[in-house]
C-alpha positions as a printed Julia matrix, in Angstrom:
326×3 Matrix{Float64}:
  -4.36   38.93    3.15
  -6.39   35.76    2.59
  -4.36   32.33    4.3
  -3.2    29.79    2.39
  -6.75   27.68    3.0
  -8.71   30.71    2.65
  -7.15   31.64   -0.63
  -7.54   28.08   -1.96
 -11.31   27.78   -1.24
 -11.78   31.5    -2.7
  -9.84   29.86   -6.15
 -12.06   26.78   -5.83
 -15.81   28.49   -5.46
 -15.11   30.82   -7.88
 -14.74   33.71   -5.58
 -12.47   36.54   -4.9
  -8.9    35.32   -3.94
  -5.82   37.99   -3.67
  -3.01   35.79   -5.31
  -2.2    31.98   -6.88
  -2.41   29.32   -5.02
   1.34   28.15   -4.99
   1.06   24.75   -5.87
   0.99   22.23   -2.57
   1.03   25.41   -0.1
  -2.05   24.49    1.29
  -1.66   21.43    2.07
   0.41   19.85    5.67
   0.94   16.22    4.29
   0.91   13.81    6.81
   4.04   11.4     5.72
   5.34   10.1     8.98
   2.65    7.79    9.68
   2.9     3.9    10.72
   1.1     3.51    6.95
   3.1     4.79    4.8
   3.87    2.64    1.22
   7.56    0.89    0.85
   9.31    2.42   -1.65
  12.8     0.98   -2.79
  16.41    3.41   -2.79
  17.46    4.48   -6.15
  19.33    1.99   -7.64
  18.16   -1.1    -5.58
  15.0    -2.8    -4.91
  12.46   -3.93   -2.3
   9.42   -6.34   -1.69
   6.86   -4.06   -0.6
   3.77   -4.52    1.78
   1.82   -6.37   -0.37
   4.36   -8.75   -2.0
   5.02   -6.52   -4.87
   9.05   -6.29   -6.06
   9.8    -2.99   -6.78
  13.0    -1.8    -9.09
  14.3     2.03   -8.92
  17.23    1.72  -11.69
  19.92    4.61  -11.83
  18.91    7.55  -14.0
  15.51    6.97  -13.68
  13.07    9.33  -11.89
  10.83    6.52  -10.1
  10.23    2.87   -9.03
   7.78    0.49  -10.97
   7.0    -3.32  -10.01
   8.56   -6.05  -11.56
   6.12   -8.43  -13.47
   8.33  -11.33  -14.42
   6.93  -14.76  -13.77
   9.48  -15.18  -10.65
   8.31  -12.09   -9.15
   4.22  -11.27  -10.69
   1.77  -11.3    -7.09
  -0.89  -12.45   -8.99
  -0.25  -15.28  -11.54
  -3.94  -16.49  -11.78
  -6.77  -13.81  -11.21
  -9.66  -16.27  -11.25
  -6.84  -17.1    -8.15
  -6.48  -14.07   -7.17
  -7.14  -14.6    -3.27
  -4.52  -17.23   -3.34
  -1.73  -14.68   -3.61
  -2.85  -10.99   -2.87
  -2.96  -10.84    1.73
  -3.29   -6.82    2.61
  -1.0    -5.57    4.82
  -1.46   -5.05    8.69
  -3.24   -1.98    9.63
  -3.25   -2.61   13.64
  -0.58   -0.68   14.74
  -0.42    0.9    18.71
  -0.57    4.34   19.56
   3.14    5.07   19.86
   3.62    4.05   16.16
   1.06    7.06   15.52
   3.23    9.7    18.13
   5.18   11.49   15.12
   2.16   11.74   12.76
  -0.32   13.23   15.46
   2.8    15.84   16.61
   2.65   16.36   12.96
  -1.03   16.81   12.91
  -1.53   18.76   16.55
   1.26   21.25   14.78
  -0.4    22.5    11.85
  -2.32   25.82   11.93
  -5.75   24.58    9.89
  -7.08   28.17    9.64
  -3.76   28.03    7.61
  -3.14   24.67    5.7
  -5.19   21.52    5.68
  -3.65   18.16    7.49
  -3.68   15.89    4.27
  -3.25   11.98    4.58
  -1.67   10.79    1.61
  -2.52    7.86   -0.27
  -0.57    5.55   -2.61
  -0.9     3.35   -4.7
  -4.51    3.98   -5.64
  -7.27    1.39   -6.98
  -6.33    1.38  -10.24
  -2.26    1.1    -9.84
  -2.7    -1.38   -7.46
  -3.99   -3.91   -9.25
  -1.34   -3.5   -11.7
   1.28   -3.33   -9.66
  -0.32   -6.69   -8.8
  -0.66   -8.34  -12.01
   1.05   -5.97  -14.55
  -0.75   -3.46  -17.08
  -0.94   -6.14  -19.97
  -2.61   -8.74  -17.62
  -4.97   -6.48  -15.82
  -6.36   -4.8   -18.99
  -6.99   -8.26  -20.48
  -8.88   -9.32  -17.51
 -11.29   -6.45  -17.63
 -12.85   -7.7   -20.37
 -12.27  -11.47  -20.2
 -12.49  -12.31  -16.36
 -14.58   -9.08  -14.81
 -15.99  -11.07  -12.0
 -12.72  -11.86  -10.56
 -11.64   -8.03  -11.21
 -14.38   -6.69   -9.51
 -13.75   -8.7    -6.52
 -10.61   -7.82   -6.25
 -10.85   -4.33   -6.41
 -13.44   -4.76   -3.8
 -11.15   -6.51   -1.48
  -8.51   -3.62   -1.82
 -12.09   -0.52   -1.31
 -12.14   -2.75    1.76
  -8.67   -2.37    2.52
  -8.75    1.41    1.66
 -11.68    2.18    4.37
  -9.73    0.64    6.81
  -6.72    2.58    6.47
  -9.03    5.68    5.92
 -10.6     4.5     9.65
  -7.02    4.92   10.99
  -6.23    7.88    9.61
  -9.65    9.84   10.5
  -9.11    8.15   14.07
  -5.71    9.3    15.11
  -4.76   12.41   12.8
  -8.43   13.78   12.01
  -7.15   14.99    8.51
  -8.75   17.92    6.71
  -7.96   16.53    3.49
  -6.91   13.23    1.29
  -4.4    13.61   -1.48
  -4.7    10.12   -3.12
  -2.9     8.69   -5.8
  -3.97    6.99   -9.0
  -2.97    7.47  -12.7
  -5.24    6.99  -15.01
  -3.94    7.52  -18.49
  -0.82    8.05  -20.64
  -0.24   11.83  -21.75
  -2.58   11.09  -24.71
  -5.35    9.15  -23.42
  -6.98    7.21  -20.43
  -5.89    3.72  -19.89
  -9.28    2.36  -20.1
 -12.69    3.54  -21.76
 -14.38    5.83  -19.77
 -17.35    3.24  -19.53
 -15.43    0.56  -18.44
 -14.08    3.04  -15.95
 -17.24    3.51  -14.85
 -18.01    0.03  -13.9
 -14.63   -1.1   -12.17
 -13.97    2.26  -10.63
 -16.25    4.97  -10.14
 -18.42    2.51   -7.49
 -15.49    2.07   -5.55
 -14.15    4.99   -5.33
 -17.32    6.68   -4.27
 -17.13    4.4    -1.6
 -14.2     5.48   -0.08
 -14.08    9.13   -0.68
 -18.04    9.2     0.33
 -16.33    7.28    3.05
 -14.19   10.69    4.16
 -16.51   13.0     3.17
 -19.01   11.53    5.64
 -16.44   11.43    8.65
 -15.01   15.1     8.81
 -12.77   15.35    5.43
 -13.05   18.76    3.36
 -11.17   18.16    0.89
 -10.66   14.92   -1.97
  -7.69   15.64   -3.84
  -6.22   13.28   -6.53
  -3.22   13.04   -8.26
  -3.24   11.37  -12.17
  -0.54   13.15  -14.06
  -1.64   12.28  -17.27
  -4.51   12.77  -19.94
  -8.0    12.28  -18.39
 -10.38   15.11  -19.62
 -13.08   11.91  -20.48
 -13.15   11.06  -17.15
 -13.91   14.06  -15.61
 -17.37   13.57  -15.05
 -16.86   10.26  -13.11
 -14.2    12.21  -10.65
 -17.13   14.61  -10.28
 -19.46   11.52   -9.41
 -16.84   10.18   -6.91
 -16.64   13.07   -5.03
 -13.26   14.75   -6.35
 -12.7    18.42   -5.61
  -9.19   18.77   -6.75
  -7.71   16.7    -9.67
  -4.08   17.1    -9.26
  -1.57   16.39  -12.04
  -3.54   17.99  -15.09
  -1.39   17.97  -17.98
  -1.4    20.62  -20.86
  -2.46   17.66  -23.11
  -6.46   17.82  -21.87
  -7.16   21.25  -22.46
  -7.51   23.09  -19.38
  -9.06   25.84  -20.28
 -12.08   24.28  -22.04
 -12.23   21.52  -18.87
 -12.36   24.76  -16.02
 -15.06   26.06  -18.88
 -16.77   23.04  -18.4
 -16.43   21.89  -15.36
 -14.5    24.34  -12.96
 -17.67   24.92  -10.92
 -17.87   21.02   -9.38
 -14.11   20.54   -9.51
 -10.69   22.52   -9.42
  -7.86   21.79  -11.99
  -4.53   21.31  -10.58
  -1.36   21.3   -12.8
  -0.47   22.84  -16.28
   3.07   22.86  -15.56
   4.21   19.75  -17.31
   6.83   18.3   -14.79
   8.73   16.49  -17.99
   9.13   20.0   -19.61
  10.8    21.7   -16.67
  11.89   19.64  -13.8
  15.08   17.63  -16.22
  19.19   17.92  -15.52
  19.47   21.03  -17.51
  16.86   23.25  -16.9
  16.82   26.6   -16.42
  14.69   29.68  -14.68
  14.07   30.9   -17.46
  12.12   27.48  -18.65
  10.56   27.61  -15.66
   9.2    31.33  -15.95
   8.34   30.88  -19.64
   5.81   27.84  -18.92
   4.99   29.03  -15.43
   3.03   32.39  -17.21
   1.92   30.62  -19.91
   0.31   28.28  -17.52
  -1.19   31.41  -15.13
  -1.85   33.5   -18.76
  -4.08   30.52  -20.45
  -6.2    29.07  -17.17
  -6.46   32.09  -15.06
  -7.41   32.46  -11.48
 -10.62   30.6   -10.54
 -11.0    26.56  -10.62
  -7.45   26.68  -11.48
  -3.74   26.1    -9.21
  -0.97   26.3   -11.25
   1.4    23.63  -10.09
   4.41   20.84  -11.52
   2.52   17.85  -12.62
   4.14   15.33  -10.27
   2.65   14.17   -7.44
   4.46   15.75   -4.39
   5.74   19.02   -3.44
   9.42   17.96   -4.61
  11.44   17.95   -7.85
  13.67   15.41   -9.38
  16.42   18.3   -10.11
  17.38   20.63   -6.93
  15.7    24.17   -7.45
  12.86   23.81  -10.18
  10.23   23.38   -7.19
  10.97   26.64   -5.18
  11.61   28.32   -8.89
   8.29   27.92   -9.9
   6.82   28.78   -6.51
   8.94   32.44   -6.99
   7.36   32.44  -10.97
   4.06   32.06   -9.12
   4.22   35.07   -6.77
   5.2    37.05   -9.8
   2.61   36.16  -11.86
   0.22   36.94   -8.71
   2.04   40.4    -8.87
   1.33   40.72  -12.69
  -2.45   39.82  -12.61
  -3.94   40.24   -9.39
């Protein structure tokens, strides 16, 4: 029997592996670390690293900045290095004990130690500046954009320098959404200019220092911008919803990159689901994308679930749908 990191690389080459990949199996995430984002409790809020007020209201599933003109970071971009001061990254070895315990205890002929990365490039400068002001200033201040999406690429290899330096990850699972369930946020040219540079930079950045593995996480629609995560230096785009068609992208595609997802989180992972949800999408997920380029796996971004159960359900739908077709 293949191990967990065996198996995966077997899915991702196109090779021979013996079962699913069970969603995050493979992957050790490293989430003890001294850099780890501020996120606030449910129900309350927080001012974050970067200046950025965060809200987590009751009943909802997540936090999101608040962009009001009290709290916005950024309320000038052509001013932008007026307000925007990154976070320190200069923290003593003791602040890194848990993480490389964490590290030092993870079989890697097993799973890969994965550093995990949030917000990403394209989040962060809205979380900044909000969604309506940043996608007006593509277009009508650029210059100012670019440089600050430089300035946080700079920030990025720095923490990426930490991380290789104490903790010597096999992998980076790294954050970004990109688009709604229906489209990407921005034109995939205009994507190309703001964000497939920099992000080239920093996973060419871990590729060249020891990393296997770029995973990211956009749990949305982003089939047009496959090519650029290919030209960035993706090999795993986690969050693929059933809105891009899979099948047709691992067609397409599924020998330079492996799609992770098909399991729409919102149609399974809500106060009154069931197993039997859970089975019904988990085989139509394994039946439609089958077993090469492909993990089936809940769209959010973590190995958790908003509703106690629905993660280790579709983990035990998994192993029976290994049983069924392998």
């Amino acid at each position: 029997m293949l191990t967990k990191r065996q198996n995966l690389v077997e899915v991702m080459k196109g090779g021979n592996p013996d079962r699913f990949v069970k969603q995050y199996e493979a992957f050790a995430l490293m989430m003890k670390t001294p850099i780890t984002r501020l996120k606030p409790p449910v129900g309350g809020s927080i001012v974050n690293e970067w200046g950025v007020t965060l809200s987590w209201p009751e009943g909802q599933l997540g936090s999101f900045p608040i962009h009001d003109k009290e709290h916005i970071v950024i309320k000038d971009i052509t001013k932008w290095r007026d307000y925007v001061k990154a976070p320190n990254l200069d923290y003593p070895d003791e602040a890194w004990a848990t993480a490389v315990a964490d590290a030092n205890a993870v079989d890697r002929n097993d799973q890969y130690v994965t550093v995990f990365v949030a917000p990403g490039l394209f989040e962060h400068v809205h979380y900044l500046m909000s969604m309506e002001e940043a996608l007006m200033a593509y277009y009508e201040e650029p210059e100012a954009m670019h440089e600050l999406i430089d300035y946080l690429v700079d920030f990025e290899l720095r923490l990426a320098k930490e991380f290789i330096k104490h903790l010597h990850p096999d992998a980076v699972f790294h954050h970004d959404d990109w688009g709604s369930q229906i489209n990407s946020f921005i034109s995939p040219a205009m994507f190309e200019e703001f964000f497939e540079p920099a992000y080239k930079k920093i996973y060419g950045y871990y590729k060249e220092n020891g990393v296997e593995l770029i995973i990211h996480h956009s749990d949305s629609y982003a089939a047009n911008l496959v090519p650029s995560m290919i030209e960035m230096g993706i090999d795993i785009w986690q969050g693929v919803m059933n809105t891009n068609n899979i099948p047709e992208l691992i067609k397409q595609y599924g020998e330079k990159i492996t799609f992770m997802g098909g399991i729409h989180s919102g149609l399974v992972d809500f106060p009154t689901w069931t197993p039997e949800i859970v089975a019904e999408y988990v085989e139509k997920t394994c039946q439609e994308n089958g077993k090469l380029h492909f993990i089936p796996s809940q769209t959010s971004g973590l190995p958790i679930d908003s509703f106690p159960g629905v993660y280790e359900t579709i983990n035990k739908e998994i192993d029976k749908m290994s049983e069924k077709l392998f």
